[in-house]
MIZAVO-993069 format. One record per residue: x, y, z of N, C-alpha, C, CB in turn. Coordinates in steps of 0.02 Angstrom, whole numbers, plus 50000, padded with zeros to 5 digits. Last residue first. Glycine has a CB too. Layout:
// MIZAVO-993069
XYZXYZXYZXYZ/...
// end
This chain:
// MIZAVO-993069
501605017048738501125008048734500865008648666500285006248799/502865027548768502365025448742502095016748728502465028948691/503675024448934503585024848870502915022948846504035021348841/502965029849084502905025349045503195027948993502315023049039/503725039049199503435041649158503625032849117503715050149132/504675044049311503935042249325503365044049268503725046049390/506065033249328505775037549304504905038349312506025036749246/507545028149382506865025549386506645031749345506495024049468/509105025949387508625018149374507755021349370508745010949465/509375040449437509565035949399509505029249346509735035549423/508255044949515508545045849430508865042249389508945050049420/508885038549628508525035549602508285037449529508135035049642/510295046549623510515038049610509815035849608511025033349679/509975058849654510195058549607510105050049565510815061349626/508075062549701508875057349746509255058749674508765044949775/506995068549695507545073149685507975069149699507595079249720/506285061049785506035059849692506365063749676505275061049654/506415062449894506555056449886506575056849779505885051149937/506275077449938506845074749943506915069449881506915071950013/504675074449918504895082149881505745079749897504525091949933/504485067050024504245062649945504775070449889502815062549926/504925073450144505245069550124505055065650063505325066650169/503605079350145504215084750151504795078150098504525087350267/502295070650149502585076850088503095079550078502355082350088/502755055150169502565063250211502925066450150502995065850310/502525043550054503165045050099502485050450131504105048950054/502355028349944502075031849992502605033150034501535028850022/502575022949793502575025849852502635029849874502755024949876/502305010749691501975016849696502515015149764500995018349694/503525004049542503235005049612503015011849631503725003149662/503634991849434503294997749443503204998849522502624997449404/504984982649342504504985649410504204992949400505004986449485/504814975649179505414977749238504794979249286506084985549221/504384967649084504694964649119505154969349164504954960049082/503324973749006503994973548974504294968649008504414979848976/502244977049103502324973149055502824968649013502154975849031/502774977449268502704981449204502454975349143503554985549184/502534971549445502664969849380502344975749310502324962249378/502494981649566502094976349518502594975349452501254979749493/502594985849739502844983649692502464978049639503374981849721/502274998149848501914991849827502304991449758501004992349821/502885004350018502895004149927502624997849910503705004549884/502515018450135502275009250100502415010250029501265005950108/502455023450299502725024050250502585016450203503425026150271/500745020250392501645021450392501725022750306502235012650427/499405025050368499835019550432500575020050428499695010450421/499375031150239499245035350335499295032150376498575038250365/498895015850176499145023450187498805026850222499215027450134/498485002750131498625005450207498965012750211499165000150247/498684996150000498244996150064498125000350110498374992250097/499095007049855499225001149906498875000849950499785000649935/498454998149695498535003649747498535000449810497995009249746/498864987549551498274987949637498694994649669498364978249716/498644987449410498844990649440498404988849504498904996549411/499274983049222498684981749291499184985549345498454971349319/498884985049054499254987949109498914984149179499174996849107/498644976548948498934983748933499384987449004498184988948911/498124962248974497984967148981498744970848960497634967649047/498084948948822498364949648893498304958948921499304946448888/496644946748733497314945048767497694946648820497654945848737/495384940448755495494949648733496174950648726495244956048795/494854932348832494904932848767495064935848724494644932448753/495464936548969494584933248945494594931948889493904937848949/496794931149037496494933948995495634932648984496894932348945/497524934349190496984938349162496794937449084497184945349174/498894928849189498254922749212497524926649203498324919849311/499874936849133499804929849110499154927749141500434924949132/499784948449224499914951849140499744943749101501034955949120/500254944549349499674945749343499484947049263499544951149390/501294935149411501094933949346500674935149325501084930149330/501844935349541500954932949531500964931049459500264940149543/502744942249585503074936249556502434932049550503714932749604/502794955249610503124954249569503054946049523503684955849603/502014960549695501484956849686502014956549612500584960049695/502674967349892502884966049819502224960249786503784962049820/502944978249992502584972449976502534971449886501814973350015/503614985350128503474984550076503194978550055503884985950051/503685001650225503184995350234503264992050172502364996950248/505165007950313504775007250252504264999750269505375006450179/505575019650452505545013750420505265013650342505155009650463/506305023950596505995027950530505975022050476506515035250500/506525030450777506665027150716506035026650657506895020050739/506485039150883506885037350828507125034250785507095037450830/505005034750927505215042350879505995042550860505065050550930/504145019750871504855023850908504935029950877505625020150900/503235014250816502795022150862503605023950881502025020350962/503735005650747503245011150698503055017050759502345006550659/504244996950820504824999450775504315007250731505144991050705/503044992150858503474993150920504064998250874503824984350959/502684985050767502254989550784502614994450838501624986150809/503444977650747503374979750694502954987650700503054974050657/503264967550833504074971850828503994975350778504814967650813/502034964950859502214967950897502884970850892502084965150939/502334954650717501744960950730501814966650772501144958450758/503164944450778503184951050718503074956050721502894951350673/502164939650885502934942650893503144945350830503504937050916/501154935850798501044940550846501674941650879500524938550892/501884925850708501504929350693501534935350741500974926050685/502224915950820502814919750768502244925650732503254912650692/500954911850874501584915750918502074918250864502034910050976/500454904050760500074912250760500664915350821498954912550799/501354894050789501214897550707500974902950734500634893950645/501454884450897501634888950893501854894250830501924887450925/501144871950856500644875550861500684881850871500334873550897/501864871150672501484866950735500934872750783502224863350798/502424877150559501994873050547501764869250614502254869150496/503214889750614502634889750557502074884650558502944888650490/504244884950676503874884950717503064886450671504184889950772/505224884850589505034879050584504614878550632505494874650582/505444899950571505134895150501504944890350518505554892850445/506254905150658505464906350655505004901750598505354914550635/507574907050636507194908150709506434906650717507254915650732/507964906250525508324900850554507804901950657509504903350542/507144914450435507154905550425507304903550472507604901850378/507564926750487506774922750515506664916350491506064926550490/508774926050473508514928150539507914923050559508254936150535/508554929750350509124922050341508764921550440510544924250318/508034940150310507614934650299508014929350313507324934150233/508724949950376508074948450399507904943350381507624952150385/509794947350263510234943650360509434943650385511024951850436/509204952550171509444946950179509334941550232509944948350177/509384967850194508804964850183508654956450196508704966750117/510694968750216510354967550270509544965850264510484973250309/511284965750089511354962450125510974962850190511854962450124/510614977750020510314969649999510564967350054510584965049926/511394985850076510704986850091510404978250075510334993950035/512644984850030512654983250101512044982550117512964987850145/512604985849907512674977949921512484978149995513514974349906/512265001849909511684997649878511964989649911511654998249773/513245007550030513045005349996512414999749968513415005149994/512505019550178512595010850163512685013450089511805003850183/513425032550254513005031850215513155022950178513065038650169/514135037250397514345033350334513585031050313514945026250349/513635040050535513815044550489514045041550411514375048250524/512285026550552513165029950568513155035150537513905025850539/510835019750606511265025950589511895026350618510945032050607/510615000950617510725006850658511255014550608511215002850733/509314993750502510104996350509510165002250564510404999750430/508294980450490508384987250516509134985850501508104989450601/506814970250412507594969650420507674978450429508084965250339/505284960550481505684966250478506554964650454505614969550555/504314954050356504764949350396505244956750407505174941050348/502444948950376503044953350349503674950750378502984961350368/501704934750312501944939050360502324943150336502224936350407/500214925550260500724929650227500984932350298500434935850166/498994917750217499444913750233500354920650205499204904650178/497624920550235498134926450256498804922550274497844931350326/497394906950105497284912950160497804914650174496934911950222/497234892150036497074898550024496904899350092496564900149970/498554881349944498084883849990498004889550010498114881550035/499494879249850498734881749813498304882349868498354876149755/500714874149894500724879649856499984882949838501084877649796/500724871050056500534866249985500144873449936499754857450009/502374871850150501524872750154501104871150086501324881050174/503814867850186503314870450136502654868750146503464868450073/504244857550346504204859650275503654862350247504324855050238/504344878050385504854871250352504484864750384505844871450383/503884891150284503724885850318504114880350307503134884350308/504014898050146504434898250195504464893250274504364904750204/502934895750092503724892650044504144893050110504154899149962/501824901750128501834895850110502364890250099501604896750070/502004914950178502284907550210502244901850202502184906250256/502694928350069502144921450092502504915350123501724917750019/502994941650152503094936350122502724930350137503644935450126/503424958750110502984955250138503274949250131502354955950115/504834965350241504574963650170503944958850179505184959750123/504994981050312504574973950292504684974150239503834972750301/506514990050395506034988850310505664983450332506534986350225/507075006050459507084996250458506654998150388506514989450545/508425014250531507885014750507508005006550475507755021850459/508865022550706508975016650677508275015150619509075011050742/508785035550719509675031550768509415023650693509525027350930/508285052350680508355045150677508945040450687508165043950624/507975065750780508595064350723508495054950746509665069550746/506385069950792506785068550847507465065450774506325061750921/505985087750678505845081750737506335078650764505475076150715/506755089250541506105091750558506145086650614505465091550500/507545087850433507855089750517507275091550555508435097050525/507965076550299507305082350350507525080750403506365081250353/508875071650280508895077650266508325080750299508935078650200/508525057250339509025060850365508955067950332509685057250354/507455055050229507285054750307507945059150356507245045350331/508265054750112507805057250124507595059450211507435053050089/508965043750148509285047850150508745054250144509805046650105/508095031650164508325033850229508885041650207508795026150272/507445032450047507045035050089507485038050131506595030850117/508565027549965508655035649953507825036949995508745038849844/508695014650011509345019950036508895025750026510195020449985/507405009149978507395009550053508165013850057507355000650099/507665009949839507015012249870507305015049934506435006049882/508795000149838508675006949804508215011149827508515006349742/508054989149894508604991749934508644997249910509234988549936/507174985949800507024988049877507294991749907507034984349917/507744982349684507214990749698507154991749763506334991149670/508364972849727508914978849708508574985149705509294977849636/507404962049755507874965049801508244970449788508274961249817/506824961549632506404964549703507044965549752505724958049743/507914955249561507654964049554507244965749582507414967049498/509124948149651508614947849616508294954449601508224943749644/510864945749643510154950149664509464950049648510204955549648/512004938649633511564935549590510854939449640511684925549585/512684940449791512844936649710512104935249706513444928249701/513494949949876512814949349862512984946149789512334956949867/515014952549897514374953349969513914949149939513934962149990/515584952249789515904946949813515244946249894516934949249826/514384958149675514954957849697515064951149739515064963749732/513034967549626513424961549617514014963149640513464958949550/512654981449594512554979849672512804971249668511574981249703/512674986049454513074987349513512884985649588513164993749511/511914975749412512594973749382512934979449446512744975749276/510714979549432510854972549475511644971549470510424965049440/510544990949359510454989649433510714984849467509904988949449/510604987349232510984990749262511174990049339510774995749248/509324978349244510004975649241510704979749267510084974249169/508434989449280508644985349307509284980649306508264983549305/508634996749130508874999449207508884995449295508355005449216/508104988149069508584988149066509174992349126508534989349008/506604989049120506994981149094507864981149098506784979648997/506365003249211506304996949164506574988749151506464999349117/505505007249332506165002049322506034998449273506344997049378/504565020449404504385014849339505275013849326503785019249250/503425026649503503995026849483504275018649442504365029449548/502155036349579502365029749531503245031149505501735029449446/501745041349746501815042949666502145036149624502385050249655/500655047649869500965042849844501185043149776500635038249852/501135056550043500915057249964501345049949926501265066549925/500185064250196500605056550123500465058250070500295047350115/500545070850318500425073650241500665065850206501045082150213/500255066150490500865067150421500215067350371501605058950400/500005059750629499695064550589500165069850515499415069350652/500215043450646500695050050649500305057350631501345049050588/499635031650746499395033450676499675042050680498375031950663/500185027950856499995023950812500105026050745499395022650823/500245036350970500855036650913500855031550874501545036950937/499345027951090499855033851084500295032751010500405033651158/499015014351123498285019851114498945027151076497685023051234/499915000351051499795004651095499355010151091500255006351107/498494988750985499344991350984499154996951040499744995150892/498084972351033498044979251059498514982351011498234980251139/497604957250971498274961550988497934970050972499084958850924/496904941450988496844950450990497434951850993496454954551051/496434925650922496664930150983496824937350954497364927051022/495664912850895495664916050893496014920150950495254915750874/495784898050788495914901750857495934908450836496594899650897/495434891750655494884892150705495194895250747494574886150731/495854886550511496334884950587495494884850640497144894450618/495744888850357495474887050436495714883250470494924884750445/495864901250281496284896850295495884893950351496994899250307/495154917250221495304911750232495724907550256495254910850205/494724931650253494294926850243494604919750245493964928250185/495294944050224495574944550265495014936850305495644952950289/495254952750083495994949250099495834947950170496774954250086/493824951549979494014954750062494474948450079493204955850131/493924959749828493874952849882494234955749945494324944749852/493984964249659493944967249749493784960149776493164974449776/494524964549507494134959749558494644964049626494274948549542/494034975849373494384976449435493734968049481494294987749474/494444979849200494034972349254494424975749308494284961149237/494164990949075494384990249149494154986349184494324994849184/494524992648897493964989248971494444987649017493414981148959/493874999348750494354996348804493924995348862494985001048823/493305006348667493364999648680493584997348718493554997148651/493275018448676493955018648623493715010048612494995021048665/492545023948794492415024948742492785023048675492325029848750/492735009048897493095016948889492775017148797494315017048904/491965001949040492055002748966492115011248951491364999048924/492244991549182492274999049160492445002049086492785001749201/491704981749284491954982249228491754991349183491644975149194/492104975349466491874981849404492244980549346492084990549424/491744964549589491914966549505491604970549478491844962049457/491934957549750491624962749687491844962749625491714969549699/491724946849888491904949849817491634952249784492054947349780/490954949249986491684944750023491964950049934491704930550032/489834960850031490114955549972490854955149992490024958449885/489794959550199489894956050130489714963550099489314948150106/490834960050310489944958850319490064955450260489244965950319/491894970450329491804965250363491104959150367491904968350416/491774978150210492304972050223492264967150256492784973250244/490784987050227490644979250209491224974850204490294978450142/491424997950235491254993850310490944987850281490664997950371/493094999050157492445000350167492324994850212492005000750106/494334999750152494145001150207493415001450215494425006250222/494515004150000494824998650045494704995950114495354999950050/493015006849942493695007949957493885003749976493885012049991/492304997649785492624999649848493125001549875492614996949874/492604996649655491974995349663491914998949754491834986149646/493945005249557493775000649586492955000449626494335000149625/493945017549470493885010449434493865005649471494375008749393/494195028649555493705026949533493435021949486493595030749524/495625026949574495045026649635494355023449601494845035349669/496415033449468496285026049472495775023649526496915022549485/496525046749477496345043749425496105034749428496915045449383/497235048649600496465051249604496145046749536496385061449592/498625043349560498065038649598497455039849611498205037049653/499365045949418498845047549481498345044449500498565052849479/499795040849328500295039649385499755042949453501185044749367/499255039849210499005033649261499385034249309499055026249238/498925046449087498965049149172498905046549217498615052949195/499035040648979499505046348983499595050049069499175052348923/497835032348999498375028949030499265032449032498345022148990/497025039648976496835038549024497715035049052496105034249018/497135038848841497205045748853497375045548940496445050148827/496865026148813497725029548796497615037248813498035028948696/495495024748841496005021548871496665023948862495995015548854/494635040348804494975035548789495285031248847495395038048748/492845044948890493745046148877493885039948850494305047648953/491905039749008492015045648959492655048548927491775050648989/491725025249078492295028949073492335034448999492885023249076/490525015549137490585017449086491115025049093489875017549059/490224999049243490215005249219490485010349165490315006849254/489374988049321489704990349265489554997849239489564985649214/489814976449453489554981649437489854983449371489604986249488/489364962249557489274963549470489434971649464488324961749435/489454952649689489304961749660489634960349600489714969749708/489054935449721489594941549709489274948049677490224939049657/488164922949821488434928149761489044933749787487714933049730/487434915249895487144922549907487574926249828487464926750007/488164902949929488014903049881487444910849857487814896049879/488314902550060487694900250037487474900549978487294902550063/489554897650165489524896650105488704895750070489974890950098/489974909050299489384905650239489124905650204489044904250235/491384909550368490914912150282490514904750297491564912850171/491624915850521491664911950488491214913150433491644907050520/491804925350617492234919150638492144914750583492034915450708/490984938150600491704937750601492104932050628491904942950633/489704933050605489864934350666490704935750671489584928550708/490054928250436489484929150495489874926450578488674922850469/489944932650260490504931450304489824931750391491334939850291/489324925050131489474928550188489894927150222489104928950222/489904918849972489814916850027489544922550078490404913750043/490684918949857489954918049835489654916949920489814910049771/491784912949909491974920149894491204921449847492874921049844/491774899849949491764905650005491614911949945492654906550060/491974894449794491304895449817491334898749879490924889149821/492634893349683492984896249762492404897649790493534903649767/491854885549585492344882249610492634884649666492744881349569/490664895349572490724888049603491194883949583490194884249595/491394906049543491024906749581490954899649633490504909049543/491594903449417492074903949467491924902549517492334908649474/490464902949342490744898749338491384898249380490764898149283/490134919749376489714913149391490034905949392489204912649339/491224924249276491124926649366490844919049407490294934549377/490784919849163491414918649175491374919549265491924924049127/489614927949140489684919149153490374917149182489624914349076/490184938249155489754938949183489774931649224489224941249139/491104939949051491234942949123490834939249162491074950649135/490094941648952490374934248955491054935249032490834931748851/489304950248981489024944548977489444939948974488634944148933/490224959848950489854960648983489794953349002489364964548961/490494958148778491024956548847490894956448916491494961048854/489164962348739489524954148752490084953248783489714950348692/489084973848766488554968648808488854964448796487814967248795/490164980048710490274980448798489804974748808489994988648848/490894973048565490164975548606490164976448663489624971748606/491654963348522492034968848544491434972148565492524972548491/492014949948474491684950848538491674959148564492084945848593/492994948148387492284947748339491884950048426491994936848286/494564958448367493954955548408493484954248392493744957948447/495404964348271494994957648261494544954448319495484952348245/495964976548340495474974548289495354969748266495504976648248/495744975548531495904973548456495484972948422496204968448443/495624987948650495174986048602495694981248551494794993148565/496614983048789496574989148752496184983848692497414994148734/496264983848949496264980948902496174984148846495934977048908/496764982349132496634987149073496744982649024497074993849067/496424977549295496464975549236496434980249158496004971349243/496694979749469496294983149395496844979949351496204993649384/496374974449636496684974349575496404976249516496874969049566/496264973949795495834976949746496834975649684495324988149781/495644968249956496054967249907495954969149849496154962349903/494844974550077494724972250024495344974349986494084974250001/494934971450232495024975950202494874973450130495634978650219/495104970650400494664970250361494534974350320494274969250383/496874964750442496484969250448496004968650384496864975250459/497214947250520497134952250467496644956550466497084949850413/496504941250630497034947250649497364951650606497564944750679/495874932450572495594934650615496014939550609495464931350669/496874922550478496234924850458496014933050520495634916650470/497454915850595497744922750509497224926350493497954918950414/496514908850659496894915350672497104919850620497444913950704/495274908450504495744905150566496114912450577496394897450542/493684903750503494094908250482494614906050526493864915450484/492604889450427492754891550463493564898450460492694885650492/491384889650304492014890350318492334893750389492204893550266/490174878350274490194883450322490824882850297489974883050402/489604869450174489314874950184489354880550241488824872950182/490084858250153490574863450116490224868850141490644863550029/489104849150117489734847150187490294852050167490134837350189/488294851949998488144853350094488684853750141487724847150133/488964860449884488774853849923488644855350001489404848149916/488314874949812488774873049858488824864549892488634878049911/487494872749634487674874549725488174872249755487194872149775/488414883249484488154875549525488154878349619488974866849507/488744895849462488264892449388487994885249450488994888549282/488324905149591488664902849560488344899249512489034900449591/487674923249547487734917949584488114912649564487214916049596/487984943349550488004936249527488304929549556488264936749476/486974955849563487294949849606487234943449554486824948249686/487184973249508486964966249512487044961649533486944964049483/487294987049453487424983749488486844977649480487534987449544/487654999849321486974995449325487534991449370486494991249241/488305012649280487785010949258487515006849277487785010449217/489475025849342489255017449368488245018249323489265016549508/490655032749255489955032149296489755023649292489255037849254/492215041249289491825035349277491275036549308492095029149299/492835054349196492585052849262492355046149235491995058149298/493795069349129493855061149137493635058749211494695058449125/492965082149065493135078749112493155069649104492695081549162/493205087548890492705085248953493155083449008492195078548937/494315099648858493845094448849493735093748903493975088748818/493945116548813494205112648880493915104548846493725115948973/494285125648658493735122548697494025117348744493215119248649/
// end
């Protein structure tokens, strides 16, 4: 007999307000350039929680309910995000609320999580796409809670990444009308660095080039060789001269001086690093190192212009080299972005303890090539990515990413 299908249904929506009002002299937020020129999109993260047996709260209505208050009591402390957004220049703060939704997952959580490398599987635990058209309108924020027949429970908070910091200027950037958006096959898949295959990792890319790697830097560079070797075996189209990488990064730290660790908005840039094609294939130290020389580049060219007025000009000169490096037909890149160092597995608990698994899918696919990097439980990386079908069928055949990665969790 087939078992059932694994689907989520949405049982009951709702708006929840904050527990206190907004003070008056709080009741508008203004949006700033960052703000403005980020694309309108909703930020989405899932939470998995696997049932304990000593939970005295273990009822969906009381976890429900205490989601619920818990929402509310947030609510009015980031009170924009209980807000509208109006005329796309600015939230008002009216205290209107957040989307509640809850829903109900036919299937275990450990059955669910034997197939978490597919991303059809995970769509449907968030409240919105990414792209939906209320991004730009409201609900600024959402929450689904998604109860699995075993007990378990799926929190996803959605929020539209593209609402705060206030500056106030505003300005546009065109990209070009031609070879924006490629018409390519994407396909995205998971690939999982443990704890110890990282070390491995870091122990061969140490040397007298690169001391002391960090393990966003050693997946990157790992990542970003066996794309570009990937990319070179398909002979399909114009033969690539020079392939690059973003990394994302917050400018909070990078601003000289430092920007104040707890202020909120699109306080983020990518920062490109490229290599021109030789016939000699880079080592892993040589890759960290140019990952590097990008970020040693943009400290010493661009960091201390962060904090005056010329901030959104470093911005929109990125943007345009970024965009400029994405329509060249010879050249071939990676988009990456890392949510390694959030501590998402530590600041989620409701009472339940710390989730089982979390996972955001990445933003922007069918805009370019993109890996999103998270944290595992254990303490090594998880990264989805995104290639064109021809070259994902190369990249997950590399010998040397076999090596360190695999696309299969041990048992939880």
């Amino acid at each position: 007999m087939a078992e059932p299908e694994m689907k989520v249904e949405i049982i009951s929506r709702e708006t929840i307000k904050p527990s206190s009002p907004t003070p008056p002299h709080l009741k508008s937020h203004v949006l700033s350039s960052l703000d403005l020129i980020a694309p309108a999109v909703y930020g989405r993260v899932v939470y998995f929680y696997t049932a304990q047996s000593d939970d005295t709260s273990a009822a969906p209505e009381q976890k429900s309910q205490q989601l619920k208050k818990s929402l509310s009591e947030s609510l009015a402390r980031f009170y924009p995000f209980a807000g509208r957004i109006v005329d796309d220049i600015a939230v008002e703060c009216n205290d209107e609320g957040a989307q509640y939704v809850e829903a109900k997952f036919n299937g275990l959580l450990s059955t669910f999580l034997e197939q978490r490398n597919n991303p059809a599987l995970i769509e449907p635990f968030f409240p919105a796409a990414i792209k939906a058209p209320e991004a730009t309108t409201w609900p600024i924020l959402l929450v689904q809670a998604t109860f699995f027949d075993c007990g378990g429970l799926a929190v996803v908070p959605v929020f539209d990444s593209a609402s705060y910091f206030p500056l106030g200027y505003k300005f546009s950037f065109e990209p070009p009308a031609s070879g924006w958006e490629k018409p390519l096959e994407w396909v995205t898949k998971m690939f999982v660095f443990d704890k110890q295959k990282i070390a491995d990792l870091k122990a061969k890319t140490a040397g007298d080039r690169v001391q002391q790697p960090s393990r966003v830097e050693v997946v990157t560079a790992l990542i970003w060789k066996c794309a570009m070797a990937a990319s070179r075996s398909d002979t399909a189209g114009v033969p690539k001269k020079t392939f690059w990488v973003t990394q994302a990064m917050d400018i909070r730290k990078r601003a000289e001086p430092p920007m104040p660790e707890h202020l909120v908005g699109n306080l983020v840039t990518i920062i490109p690093a490229k290599t021109n094609h030789d016939e000699r294939e880079l080592e892993l130290p040589d890759v960290v190192a140019e990952l590097r020389k990008g970020l040693r580049e943009f400290n010493e060219s661009k960091a201390k212009r962060l904090r005056g007025d010329g901030a959104v000009q470093v911005i929109f000169e990125i943007v345009k080299e970024v965009i400029e490096l994405l329509i060249r037909e010879d050249a071939d890149g990676l988009m990456v972005t890392s949510l390694c160092t959030f501590k998402l597995y530590e600041i989620a608990d409701f009472g339940w303890g710390k989730p089982t698994w979390v996972n955001i899918l990445p933003l922007l696919q069918g805009v370019s090539k993109l890996v999103a990097l998270m944290d595992t439980r254990d303490g090594g990386v998880e990264a989805w990515v995104t290639l064109s079908e021809k070259e994902m069928a190369l990249f997950q055949r590399d010998p040397e990413l076999l090596e360190f990665a695999t696309q299969n969790y041990s048992a939880i």
